[in-house]
Biopython code that builds the backbone (N, CA, C, O; Angstrom):
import numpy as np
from Bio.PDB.StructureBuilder import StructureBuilder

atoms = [
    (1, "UNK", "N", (-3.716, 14.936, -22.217)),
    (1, "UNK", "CA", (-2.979, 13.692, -22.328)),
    (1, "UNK", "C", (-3.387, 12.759, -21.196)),
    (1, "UNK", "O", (-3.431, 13.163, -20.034)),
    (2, "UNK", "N", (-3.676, 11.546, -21.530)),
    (2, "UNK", "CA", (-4.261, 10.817, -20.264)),
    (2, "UNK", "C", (-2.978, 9.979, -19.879)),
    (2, "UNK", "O", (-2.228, 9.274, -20.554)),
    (3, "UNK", "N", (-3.005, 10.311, -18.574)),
    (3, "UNK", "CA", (-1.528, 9.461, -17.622)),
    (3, "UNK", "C", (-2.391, 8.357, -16.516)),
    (3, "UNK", "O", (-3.464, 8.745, -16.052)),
    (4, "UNK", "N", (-1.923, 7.163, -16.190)),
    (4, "UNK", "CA", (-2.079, 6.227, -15.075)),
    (4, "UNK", "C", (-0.666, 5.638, -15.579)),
    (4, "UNK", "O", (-0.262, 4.824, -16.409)),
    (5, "UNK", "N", (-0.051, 6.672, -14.425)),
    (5, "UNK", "CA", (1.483, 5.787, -14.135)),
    (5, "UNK", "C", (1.725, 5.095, -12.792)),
    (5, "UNK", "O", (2.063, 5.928, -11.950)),
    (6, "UNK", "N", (1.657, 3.720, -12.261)),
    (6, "UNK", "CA", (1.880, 3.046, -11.483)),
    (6, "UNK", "C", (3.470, 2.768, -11.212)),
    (6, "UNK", "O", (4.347, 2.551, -12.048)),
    (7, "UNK", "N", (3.581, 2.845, -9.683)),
    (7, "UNK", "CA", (5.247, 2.365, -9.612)),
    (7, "UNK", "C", (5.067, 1.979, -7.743)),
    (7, "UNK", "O", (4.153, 2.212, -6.952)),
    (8, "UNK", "N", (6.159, 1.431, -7.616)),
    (8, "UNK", "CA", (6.142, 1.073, -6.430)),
    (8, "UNK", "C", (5.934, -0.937, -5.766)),
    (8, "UNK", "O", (5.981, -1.570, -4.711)),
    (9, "UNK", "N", (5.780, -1.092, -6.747)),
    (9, "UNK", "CA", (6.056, -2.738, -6.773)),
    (9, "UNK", "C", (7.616, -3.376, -6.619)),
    (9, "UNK", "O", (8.639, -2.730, -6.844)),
    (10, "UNK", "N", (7.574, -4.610, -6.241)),
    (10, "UNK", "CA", (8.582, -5.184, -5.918)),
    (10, "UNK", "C", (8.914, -6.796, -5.986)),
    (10, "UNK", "O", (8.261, -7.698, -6.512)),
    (11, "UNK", "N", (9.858, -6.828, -5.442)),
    (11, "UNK", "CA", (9.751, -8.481, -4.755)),
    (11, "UNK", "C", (9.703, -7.929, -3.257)),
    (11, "UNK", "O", (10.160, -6.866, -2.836)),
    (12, "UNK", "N", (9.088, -8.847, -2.627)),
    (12, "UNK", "CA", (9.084, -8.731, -1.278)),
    (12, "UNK", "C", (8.856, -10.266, -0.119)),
    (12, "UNK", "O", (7.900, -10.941, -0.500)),
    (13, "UNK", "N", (9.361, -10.678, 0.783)),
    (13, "UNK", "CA", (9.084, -11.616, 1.289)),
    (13, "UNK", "C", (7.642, -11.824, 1.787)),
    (13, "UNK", "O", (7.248, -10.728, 2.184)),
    (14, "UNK", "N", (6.709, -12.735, 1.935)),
    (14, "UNK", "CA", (5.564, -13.110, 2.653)),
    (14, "UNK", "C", (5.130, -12.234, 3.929)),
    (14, "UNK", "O", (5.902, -12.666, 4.786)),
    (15, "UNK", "N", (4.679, -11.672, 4.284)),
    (15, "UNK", "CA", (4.604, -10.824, 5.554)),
    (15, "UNK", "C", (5.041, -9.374, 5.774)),
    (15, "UNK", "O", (4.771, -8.536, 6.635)),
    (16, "UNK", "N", (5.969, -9.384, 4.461)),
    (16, "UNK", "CA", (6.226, -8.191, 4.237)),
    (16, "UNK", "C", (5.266, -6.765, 3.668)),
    (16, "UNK", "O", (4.069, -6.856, 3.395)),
    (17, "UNK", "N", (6.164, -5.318, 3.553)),
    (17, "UNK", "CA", (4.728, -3.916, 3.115)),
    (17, "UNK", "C", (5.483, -3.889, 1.637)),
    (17, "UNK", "O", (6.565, -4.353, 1.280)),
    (18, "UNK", "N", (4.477, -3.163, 0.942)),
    (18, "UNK", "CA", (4.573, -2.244, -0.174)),
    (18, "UNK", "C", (3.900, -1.217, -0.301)),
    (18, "UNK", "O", (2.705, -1.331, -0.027)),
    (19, "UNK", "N", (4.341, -0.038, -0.697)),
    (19, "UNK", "CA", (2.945, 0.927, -0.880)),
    (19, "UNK", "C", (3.514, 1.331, -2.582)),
    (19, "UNK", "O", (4.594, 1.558, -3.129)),
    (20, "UNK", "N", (1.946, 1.247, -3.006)),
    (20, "UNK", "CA", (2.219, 1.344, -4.402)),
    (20, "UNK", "C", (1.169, 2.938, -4.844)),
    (20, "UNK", "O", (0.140, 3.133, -4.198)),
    (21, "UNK", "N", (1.491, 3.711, -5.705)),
    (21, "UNK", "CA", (1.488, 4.928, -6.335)),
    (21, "UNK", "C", (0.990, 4.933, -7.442)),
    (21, "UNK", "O", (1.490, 4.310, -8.378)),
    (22, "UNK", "N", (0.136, 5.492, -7.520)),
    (22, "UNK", "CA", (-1.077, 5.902, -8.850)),
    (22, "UNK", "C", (-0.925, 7.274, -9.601)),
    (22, "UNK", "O", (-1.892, 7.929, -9.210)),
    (23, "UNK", "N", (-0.240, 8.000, -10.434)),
    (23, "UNK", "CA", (-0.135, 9.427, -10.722)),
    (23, "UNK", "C", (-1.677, 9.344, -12.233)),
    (23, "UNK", "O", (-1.579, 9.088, -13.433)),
    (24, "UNK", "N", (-2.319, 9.528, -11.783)),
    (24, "UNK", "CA", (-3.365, 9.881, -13.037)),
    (24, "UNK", "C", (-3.829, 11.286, -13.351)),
    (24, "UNK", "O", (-3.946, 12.230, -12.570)),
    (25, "UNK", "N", (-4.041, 11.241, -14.496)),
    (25, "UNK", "CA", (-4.723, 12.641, -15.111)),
    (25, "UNK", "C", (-5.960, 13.383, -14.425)),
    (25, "UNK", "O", (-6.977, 12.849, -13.982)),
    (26, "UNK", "N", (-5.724, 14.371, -14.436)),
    (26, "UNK", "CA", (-7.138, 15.016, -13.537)),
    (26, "UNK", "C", (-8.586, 14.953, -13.988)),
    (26, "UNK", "O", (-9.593, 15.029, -13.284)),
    (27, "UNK", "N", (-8.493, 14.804, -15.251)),
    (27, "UNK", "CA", (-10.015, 14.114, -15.706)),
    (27, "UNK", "C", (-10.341, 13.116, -15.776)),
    (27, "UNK", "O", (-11.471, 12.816, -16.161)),
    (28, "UNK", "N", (-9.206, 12.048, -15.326)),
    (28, "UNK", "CA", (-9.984, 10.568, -14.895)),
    (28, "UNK", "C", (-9.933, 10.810, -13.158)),
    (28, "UNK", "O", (-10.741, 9.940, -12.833)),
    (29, "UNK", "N", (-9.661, 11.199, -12.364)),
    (29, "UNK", "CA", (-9.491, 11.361, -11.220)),
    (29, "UNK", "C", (-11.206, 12.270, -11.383)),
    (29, "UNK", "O", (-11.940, 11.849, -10.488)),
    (30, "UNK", "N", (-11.603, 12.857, -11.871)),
    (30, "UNK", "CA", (-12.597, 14.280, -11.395)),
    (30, "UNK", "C", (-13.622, 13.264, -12.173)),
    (30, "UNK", "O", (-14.659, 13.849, -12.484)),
    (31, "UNK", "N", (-13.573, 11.293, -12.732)),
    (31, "UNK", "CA", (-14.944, 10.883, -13.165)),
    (31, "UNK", "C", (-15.420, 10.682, -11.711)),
    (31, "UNK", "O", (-16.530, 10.150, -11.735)),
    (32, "UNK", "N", (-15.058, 10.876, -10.656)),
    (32, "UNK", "CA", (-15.494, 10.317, -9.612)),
    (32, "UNK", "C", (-14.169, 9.446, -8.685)),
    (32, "UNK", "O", (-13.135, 9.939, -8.233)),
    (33, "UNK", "N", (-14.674, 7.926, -8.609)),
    (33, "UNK", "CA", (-14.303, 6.594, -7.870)),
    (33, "UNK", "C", (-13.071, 5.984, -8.362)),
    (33, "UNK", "O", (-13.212, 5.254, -9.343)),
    (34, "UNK", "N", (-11.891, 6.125, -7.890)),
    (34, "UNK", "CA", (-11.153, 5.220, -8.149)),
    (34, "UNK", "C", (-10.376, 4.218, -7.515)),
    (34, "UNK", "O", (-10.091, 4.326, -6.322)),
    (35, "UNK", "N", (-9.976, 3.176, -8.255)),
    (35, "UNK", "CA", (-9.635, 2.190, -7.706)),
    (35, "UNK", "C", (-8.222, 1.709, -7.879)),
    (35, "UNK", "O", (-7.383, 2.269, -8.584)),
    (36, "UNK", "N", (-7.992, 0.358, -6.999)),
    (36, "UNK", "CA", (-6.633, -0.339, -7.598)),
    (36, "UNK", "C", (-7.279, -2.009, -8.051)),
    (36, "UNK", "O", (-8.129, -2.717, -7.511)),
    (37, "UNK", "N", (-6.184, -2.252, -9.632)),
    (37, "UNK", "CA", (-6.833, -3.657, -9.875)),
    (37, "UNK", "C", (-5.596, -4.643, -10.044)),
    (37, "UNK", "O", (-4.414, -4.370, -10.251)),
    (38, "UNK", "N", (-6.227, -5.872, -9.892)),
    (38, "UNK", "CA", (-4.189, -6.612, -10.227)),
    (38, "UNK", "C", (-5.005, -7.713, -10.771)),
    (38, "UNK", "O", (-6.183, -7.925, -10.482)),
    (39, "UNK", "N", (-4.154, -8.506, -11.720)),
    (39, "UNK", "CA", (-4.114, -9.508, -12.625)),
    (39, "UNK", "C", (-2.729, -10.498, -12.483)),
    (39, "UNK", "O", (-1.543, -10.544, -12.811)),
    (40, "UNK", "N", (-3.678, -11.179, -11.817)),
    (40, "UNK", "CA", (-2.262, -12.340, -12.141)),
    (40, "UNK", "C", (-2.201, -13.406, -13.354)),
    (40, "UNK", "O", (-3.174, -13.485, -14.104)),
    (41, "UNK", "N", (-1.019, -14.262, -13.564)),
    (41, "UNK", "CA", (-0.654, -14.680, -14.737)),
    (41, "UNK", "C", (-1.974, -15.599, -14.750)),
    (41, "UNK", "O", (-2.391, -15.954, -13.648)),
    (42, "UNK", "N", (-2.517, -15.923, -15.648)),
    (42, "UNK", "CA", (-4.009, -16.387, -16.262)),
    (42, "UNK", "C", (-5.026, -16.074, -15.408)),
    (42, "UNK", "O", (-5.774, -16.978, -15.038)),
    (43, "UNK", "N", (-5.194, -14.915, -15.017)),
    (43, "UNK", "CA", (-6.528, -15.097, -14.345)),
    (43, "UNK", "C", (-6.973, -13.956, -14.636)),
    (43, "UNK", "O", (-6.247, -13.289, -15.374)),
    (44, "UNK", "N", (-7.880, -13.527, -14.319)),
    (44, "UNK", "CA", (-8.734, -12.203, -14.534)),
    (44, "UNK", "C", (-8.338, -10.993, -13.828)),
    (44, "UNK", "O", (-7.809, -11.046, -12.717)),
    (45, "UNK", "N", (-8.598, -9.813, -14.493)),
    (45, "UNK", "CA", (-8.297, -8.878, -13.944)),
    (45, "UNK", "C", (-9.481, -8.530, -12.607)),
    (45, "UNK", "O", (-10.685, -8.610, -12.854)),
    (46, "UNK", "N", (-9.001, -8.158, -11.246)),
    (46, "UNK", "CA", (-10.123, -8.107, -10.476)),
    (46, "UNK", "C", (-9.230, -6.727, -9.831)),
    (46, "UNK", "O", (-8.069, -6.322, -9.773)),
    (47, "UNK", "N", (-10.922, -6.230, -9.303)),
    (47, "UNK", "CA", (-11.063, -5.120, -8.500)),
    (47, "UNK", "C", (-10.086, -5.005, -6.983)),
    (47, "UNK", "O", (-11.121, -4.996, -6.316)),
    (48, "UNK", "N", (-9.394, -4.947, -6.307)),
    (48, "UNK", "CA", (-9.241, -4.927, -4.677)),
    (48, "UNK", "C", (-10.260, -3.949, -4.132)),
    (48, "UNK", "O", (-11.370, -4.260, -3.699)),
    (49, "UNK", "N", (-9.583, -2.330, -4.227)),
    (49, "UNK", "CA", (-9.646, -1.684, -3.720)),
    (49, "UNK", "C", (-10.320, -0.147, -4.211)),
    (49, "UNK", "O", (-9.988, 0.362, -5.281)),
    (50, "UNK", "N", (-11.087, 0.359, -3.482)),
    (50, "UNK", "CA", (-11.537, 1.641, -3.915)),
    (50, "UNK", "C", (-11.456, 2.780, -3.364)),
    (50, "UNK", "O", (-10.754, 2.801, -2.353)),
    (51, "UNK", "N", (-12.026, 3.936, -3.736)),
    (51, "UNK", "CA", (-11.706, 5.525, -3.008)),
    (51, "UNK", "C", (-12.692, 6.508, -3.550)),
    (51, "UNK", "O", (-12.376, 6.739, -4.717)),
    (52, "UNK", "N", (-13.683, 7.142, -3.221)),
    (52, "UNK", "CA", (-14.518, 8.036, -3.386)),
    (52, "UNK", "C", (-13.476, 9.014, -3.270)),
    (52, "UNK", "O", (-12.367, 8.927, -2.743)),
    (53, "UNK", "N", (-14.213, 10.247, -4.041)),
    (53, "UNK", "CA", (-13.758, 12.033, -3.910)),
    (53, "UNK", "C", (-13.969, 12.123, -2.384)),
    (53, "UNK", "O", (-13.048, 12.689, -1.796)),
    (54, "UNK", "N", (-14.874, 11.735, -1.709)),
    (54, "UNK", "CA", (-15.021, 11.925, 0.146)),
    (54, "UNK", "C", (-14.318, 10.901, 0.707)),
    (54, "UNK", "O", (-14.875, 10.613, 1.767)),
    (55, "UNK", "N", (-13.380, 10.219, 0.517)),
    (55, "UNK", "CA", (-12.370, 9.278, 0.933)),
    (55, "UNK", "C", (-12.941, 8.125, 1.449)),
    (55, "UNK", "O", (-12.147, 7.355, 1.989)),
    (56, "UNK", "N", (-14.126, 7.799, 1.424)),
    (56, "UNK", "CA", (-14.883, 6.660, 1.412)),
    (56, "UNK", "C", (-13.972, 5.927, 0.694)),
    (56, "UNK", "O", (-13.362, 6.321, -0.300)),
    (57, "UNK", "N", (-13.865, 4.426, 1.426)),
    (57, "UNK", "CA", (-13.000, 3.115, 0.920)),
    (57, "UNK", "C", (-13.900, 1.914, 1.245)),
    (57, "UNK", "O", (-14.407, 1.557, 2.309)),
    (58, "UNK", "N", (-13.950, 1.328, -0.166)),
    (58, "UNK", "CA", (-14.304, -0.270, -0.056)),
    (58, "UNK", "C", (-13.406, -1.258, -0.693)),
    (58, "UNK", "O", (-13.032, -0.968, -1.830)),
    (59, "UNK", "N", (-12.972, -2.410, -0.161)),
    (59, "UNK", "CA", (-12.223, -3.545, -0.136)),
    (59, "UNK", "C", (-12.778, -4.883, -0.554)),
    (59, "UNK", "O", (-13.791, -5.395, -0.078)),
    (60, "UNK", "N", (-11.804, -5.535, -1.745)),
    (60, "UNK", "CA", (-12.648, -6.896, -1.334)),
    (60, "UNK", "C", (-12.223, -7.934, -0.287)),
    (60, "UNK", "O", (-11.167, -8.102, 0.323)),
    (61, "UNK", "N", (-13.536, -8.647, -0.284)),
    (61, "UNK", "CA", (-13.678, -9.271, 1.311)),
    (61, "UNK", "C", (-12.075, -10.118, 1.646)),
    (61, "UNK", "O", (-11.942, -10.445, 2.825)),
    (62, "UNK", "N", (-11.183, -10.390, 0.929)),
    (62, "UNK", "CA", (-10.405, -11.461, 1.220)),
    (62, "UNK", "C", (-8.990, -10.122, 1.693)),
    (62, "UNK", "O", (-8.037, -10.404, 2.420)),
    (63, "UNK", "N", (-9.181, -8.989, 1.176)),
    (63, "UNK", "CA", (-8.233, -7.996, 1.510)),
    (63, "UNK", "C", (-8.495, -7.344, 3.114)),
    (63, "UNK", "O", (-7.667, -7.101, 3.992)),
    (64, "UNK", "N", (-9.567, -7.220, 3.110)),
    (64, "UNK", "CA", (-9.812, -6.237, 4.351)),
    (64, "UNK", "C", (-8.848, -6.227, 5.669)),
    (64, "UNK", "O", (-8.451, -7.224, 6.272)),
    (65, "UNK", "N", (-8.630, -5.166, 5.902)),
    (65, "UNK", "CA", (-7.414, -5.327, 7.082)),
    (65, "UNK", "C", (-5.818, -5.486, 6.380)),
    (65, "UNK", "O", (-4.924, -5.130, 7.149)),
    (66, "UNK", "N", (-5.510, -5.819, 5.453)),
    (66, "UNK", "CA", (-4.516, -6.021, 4.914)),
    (66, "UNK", "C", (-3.727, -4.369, 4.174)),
    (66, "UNK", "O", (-2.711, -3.701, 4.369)),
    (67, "UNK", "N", (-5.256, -4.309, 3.043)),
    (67, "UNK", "CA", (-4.997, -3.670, 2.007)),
    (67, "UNK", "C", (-5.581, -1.589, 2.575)),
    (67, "UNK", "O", (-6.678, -1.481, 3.125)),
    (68, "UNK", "N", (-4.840, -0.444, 2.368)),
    (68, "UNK", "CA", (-5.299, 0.255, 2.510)),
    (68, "UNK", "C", (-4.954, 1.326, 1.048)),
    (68, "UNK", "O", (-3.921, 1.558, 0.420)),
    (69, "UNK", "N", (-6.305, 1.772, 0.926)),
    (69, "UNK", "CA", (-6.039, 2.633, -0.259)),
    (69, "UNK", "C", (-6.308, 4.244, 0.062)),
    (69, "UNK", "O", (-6.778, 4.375, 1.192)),
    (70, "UNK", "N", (-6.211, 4.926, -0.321)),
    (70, "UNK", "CA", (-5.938, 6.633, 0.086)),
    (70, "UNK", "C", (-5.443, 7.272, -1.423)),
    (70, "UNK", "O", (-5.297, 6.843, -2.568)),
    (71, "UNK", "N", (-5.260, 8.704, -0.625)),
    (71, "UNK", "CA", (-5.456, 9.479, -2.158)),
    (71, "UNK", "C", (-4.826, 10.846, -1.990)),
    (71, "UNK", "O", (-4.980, 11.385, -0.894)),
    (72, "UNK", "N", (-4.206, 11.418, -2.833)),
    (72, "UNK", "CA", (-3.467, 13.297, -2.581)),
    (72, "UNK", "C", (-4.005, 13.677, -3.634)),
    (72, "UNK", "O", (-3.469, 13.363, -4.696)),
    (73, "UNK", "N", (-5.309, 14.522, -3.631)),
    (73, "UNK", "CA", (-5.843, 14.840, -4.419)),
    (73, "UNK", "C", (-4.837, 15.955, -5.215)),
    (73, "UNK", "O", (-4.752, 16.018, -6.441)),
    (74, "UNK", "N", (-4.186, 16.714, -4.386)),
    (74, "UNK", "CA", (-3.318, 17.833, -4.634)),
    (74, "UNK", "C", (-1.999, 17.520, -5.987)),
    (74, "UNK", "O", (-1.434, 18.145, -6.884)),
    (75, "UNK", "N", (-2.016, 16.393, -5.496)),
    (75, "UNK", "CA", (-0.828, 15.448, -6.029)),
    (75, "UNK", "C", (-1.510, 14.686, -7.295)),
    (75, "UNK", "O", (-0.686, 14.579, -8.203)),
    (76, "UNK", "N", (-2.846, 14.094, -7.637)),
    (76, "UNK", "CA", (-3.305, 13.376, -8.951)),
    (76, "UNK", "C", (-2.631, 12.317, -8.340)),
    (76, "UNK", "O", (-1.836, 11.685, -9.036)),
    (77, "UNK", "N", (-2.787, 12.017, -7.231)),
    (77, "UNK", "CA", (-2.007, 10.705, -6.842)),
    (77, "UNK", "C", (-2.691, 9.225, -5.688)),
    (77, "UNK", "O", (-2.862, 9.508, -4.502)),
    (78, "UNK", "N", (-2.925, 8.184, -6.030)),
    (78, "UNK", "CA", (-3.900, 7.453, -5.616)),
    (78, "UNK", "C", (-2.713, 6.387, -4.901)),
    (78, "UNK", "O", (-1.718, 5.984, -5.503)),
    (79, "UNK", "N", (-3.090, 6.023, -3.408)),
    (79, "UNK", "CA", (-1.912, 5.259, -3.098)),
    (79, "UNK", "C", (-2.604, 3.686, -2.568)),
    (79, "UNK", "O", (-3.649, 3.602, -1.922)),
    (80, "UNK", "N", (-1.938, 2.758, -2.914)),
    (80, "UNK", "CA", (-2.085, 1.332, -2.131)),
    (80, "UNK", "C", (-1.208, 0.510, -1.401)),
    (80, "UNK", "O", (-0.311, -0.149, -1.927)),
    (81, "UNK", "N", (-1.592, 0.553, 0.497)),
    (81, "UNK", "CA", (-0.563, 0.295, 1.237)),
    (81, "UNK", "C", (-0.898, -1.341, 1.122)),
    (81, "UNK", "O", (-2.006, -1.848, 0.952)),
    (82, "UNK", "N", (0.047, -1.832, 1.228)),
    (82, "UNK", "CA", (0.010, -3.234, 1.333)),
    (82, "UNK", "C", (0.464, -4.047, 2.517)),
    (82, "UNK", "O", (1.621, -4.401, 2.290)),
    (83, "UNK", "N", (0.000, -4.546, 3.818)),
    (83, "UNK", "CA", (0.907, -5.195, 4.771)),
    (83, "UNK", "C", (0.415, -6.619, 4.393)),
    (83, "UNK", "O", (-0.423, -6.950, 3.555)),
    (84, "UNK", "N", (1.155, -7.365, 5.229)),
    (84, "UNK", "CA", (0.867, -9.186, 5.617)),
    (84, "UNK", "C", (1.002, -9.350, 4.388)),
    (84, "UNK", "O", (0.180, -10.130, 3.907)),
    (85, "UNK", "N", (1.556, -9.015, 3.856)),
    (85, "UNK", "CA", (1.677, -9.698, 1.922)),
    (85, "UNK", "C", (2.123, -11.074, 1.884)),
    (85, "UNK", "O", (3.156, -11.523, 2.379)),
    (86, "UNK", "N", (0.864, -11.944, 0.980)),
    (86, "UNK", "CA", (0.918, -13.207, 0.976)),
    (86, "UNK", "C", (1.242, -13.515, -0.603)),
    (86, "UNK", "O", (0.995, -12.762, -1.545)),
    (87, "UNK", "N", (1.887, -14.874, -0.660)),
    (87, "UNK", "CA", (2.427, -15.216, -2.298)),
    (87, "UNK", "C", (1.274, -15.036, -3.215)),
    (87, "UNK", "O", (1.437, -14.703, -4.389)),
    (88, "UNK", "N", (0.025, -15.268, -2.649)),
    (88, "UNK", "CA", (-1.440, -14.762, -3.756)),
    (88, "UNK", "C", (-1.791, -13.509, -3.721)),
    (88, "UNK", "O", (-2.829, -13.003, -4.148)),
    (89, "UNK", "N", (-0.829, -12.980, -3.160)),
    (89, "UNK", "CA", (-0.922, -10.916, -3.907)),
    (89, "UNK", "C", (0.002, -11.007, -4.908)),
    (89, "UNK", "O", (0.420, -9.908, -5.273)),
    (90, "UNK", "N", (0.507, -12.056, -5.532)),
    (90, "UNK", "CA", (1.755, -11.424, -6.717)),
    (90, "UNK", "C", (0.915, -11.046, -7.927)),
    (90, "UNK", "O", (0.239, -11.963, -8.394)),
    (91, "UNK", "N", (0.864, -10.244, -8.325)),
    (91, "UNK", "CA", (0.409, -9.701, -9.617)),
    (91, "UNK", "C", (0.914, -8.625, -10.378)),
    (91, "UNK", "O", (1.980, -8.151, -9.985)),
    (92, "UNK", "N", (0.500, -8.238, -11.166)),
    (92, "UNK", "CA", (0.898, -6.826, -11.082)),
    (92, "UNK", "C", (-0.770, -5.783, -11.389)),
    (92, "UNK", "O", (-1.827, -5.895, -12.009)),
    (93, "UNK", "N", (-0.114, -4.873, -10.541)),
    (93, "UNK", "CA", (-1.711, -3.861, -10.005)),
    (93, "UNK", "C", (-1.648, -2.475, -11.011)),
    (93, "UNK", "O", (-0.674, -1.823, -11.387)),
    (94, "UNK", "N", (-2.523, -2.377, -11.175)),
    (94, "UNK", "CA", (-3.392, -1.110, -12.063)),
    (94, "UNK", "C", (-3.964, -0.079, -11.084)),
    (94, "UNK", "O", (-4.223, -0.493, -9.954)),
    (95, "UNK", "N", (-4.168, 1.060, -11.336)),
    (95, "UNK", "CA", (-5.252, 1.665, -11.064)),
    (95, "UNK", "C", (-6.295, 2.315, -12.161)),
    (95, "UNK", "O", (-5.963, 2.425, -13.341)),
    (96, "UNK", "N", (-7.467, 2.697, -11.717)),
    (96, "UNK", "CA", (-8.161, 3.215, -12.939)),
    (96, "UNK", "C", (-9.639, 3.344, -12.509)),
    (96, "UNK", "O", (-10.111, 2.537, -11.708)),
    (97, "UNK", "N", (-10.318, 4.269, -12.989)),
    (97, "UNK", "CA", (-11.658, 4.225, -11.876)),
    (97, "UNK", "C", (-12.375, 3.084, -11.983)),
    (97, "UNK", "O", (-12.085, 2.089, -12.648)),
    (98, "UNK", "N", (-13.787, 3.357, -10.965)),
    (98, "UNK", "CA", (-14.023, 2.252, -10.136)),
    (98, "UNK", "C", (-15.888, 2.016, -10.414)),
    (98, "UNK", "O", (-16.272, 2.979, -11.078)),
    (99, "UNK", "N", (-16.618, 1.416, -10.218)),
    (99, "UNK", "CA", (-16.151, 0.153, -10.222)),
    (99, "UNK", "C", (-15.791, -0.700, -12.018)),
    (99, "UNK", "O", (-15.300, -1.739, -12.459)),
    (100, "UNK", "N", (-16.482, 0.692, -12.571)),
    (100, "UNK", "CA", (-16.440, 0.686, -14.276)),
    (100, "UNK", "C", (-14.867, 1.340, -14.655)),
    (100, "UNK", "O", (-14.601, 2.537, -14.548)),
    (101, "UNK", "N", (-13.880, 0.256, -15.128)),
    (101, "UNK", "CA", (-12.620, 1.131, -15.501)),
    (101, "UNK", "C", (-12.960, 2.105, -16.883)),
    (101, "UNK", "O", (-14.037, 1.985, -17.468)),
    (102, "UNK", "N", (-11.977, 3.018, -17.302)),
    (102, "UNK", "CA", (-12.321, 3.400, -18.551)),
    (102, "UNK", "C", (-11.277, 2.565, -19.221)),
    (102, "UNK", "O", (-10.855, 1.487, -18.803)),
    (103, "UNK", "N", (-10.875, 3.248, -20.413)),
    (103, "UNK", "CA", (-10.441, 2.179, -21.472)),
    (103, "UNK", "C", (-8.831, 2.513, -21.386)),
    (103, "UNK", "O", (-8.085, 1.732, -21.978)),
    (104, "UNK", "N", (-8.401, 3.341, -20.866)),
    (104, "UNK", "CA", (-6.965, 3.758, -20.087)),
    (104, "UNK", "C", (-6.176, 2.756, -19.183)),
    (104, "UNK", "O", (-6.452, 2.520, -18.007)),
    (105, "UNK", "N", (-5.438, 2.355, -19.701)),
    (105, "UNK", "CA", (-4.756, 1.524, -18.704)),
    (105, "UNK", "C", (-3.400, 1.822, -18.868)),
    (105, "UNK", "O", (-2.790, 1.974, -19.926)),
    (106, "UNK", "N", (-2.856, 1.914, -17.358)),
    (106, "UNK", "CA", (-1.207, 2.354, -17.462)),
    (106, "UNK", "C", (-0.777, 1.013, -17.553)),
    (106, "UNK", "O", (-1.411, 0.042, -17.964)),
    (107, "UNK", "N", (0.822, 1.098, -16.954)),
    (107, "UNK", "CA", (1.427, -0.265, -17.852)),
    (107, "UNK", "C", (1.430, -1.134, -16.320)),
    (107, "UNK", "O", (1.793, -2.296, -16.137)),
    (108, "UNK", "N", (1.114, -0.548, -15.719)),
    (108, "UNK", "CA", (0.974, -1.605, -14.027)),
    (108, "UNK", "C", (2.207, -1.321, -13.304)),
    (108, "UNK", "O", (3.218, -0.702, -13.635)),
    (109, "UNK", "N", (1.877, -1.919, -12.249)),
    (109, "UNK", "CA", (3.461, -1.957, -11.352)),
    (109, "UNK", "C", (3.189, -3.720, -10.945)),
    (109, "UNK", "O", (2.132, -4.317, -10.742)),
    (110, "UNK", "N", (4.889, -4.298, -10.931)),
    (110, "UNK", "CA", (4.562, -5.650, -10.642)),
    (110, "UNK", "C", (4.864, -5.873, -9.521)),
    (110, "UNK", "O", (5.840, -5.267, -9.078)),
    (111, "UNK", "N", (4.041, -6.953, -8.531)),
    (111, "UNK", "CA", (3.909, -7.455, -7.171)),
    (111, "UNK", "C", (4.589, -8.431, -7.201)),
    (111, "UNK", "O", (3.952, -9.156, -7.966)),
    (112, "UNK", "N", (5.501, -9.002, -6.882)),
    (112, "UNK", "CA", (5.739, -10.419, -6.566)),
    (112, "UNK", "C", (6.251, -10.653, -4.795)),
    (112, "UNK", "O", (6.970, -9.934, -4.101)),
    (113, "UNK", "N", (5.615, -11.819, -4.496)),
    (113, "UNK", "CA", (5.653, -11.980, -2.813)),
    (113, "UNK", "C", (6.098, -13.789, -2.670)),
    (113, "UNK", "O", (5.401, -14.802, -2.726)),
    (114, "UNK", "N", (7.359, -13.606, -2.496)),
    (114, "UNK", "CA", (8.390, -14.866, -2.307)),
    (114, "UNK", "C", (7.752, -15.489, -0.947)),
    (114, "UNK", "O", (7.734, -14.829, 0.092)),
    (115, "UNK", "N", (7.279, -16.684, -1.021)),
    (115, "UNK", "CA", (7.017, -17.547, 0.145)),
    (115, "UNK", "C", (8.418, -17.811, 1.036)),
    (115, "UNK", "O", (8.384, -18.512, 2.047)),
]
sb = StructureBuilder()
sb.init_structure("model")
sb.init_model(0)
sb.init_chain("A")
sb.init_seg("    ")
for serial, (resi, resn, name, xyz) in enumerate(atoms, 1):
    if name == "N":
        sb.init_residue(resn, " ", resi, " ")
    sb.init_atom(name, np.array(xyz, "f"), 0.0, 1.0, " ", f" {name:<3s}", serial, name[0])
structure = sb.get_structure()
């Protein structure tokens, strides 16, 4: 049964944390690379954040320092810490591997960040 259950979203003020939670299936976890993605209202779905099986992490450039992603392999569980949260993180975020998603998508967790 394939699972990407996301939770851990909120409202949160500008400057404020979130850490958001990835529970996925062990055979999308064992394709390799996974990531976190967020989509805000009309825009495209984009990449942030990533995680190799060797805990290798890459970020995109406008996150770095902000955004940290990590992983409990033990757990099937992929995590994204969030500090300095600005009103252009509201989205709501996905995870799903990286940098090619598969065709699995959980139902998201939603971000919203009140100026």
């Amino acid at each position: 049964q394939v699972q990407l259950v996301e939770s851990g979203g909120g409202l949160v003020q500008a400057g404020g944390s979130l850490r958001l939670s990835c529970v996925a299936s062990r055979f999308i976890i064992n394709i390799g690379i996974m990531g976190w993605y967020r989509q805000a209202p009309g825009r495209e779905r984009e990449l942030v954040a990533s995680i190799t099986r060797g805990s290798s992490s890459d970020y995109a450039d406008s996150l770095k320092g902000r955004f940290t992603i990590s992983t409990d392999n033990a757990k099937n569980t992929v995590y994204l810490q969030m500090d300095s949260l600005k009103p252009e993180d509201t989205a709501t975020y996905y995870c799903n591997t990286a940098p090619r998603a598969t065709q699995y998508w959980g139902q998201g967790t939603q971000v919203t960040v009140a100026s």
